[in-house]
Structure formats: structure tokens, C-alpha cells
C-alpha positions as CSV (number, residue, x, y, z in Angstrom):
1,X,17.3,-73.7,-8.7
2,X,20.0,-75.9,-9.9
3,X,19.3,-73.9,-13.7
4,X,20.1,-70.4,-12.2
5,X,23.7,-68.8,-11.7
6,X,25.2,-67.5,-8.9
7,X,25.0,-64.2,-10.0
8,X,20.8,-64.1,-11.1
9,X,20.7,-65.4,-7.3
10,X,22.3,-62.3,-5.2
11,X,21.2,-59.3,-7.9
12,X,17.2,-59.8,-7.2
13,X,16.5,-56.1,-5.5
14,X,17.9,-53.2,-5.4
15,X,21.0,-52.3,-2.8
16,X,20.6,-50.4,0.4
17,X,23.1,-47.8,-1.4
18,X,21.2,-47.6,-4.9
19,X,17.6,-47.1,-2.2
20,X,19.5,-44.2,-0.8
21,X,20.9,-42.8,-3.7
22,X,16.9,-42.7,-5.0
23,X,16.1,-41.2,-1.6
24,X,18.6,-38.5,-2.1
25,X,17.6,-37.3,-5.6
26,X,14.2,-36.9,-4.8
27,X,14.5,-35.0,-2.2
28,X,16.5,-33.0,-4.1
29,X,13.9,-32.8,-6.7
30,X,11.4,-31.8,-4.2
31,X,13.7,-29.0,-2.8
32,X,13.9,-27.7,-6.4
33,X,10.1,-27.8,-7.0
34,X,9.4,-26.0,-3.6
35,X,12.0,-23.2,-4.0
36,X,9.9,-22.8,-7.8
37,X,7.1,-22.7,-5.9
38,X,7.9,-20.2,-3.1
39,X,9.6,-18.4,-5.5
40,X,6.7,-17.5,-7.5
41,X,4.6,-17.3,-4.7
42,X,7.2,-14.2,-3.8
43,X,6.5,-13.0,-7.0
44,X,2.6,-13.4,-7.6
45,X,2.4,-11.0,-3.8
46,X,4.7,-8.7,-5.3
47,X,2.3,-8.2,-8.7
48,X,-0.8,-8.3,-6.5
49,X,0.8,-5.2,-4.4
50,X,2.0,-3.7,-7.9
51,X,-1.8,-4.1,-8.9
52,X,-3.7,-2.1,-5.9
53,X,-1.2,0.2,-5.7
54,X,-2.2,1.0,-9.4
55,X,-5.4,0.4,-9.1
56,X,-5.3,2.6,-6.3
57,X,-3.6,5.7,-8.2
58,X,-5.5,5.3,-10.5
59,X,-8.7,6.3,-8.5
60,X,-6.7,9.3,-6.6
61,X,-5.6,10.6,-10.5
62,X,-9.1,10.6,-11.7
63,X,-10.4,12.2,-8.5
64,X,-7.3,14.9,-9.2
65,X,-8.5,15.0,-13.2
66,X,-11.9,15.9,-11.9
67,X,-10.7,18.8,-9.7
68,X,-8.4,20.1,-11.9
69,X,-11.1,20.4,-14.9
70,X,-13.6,22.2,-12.3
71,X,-11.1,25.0,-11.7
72,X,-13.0,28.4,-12.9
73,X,-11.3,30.6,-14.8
74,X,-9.8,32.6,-11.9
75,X,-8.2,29.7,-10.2
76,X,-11.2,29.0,-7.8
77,X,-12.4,25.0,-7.2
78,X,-16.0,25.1,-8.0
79,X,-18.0,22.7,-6.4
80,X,-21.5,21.3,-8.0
81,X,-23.6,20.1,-5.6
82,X,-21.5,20.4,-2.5
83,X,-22.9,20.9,1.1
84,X,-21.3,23.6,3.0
85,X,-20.2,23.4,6.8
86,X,-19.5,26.5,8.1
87,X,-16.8,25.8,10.7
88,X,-15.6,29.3,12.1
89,X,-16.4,31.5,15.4
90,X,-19.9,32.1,13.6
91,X,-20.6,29.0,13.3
92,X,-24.7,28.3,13.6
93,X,-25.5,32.2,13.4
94,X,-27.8,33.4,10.9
């Protein structure tokens, strides 16, 4: 040991201060990367909610197309192959 300076001797490892300084910026790191995350998180629910609520309309406007292209003439809804249910007083008299 009689080769090595005084200096080589004390500055092996790393400080208590430089470990916590590490410590500090990777949390800070990690913070970052979760608020990415849970940010987009936010944001893929939103799209999903934007998506079946298109979907969603989309079915009710084609139902709505269909009805609207069955209209006779006079303004009455035909409907093909529809069963009736009679609902009134007379209801189940021939």
C-alpha cells in the first residue's frame, strides 16, 4: 500500500450524498414514466368510450335508414314480415 496516494485510498465508492442524489433522480424518472403511463391510460378509456359510442350510433342510424326507406308513399311505416299484437279493449276477440 505504500505505492498508493492518499487520495486513490479515501475516493474508492461512491458518497452517501452522490447514493442519494442517484436515489432522487430515479424516482423522479419513475414519477415521469408513470404519469406517461396513466396518462395514456386516461386517454386509451376515453377512445374506447369514443368507439362504442360510435359503434353504437352507428347501429341506431342504420336501424333509422331502414325505417325511413320503408315509408310508403303516403307517410305510413310499412312493416315486412312483422307480427301484430293487438293491444286495445278488443283485445283476443275475433
Amino acid at each position: 500500500m505504500q505505492g498508493r496516494t492518499h487520495d486513490s485510498l479515501t475516493r474508492r465508492g461512491m458518497t452517501l450524498v452522490e447514493l442519494l442524489v442517484a436515489v432522487a433522480i430515479l424516482v423522479v424518472m419513475i414519477a415521469g414514466v408513470g404519469y406517461i403511463f396513466s396518462t395514456t391510460s386516461k386517454a386509451v378509456r376515453h377512445a374506447q368510450a369514443v368507439i362504442d359510442t360510435n359503434a353504437a350510433l352507428r347501429v341506431v342510424s342504420g336501424r333509422l335508414r331502414e325505417d325511413l326507406e320503408s315509408l310508403s308513399p303516403d307517410g305510413f311505416l310499412c312493416l315486412v314480415g312483422a307480427t301484430r299484437y293487438d293491444s286495445g279493449p278488443d283485445r283476443g276477440k275475433p
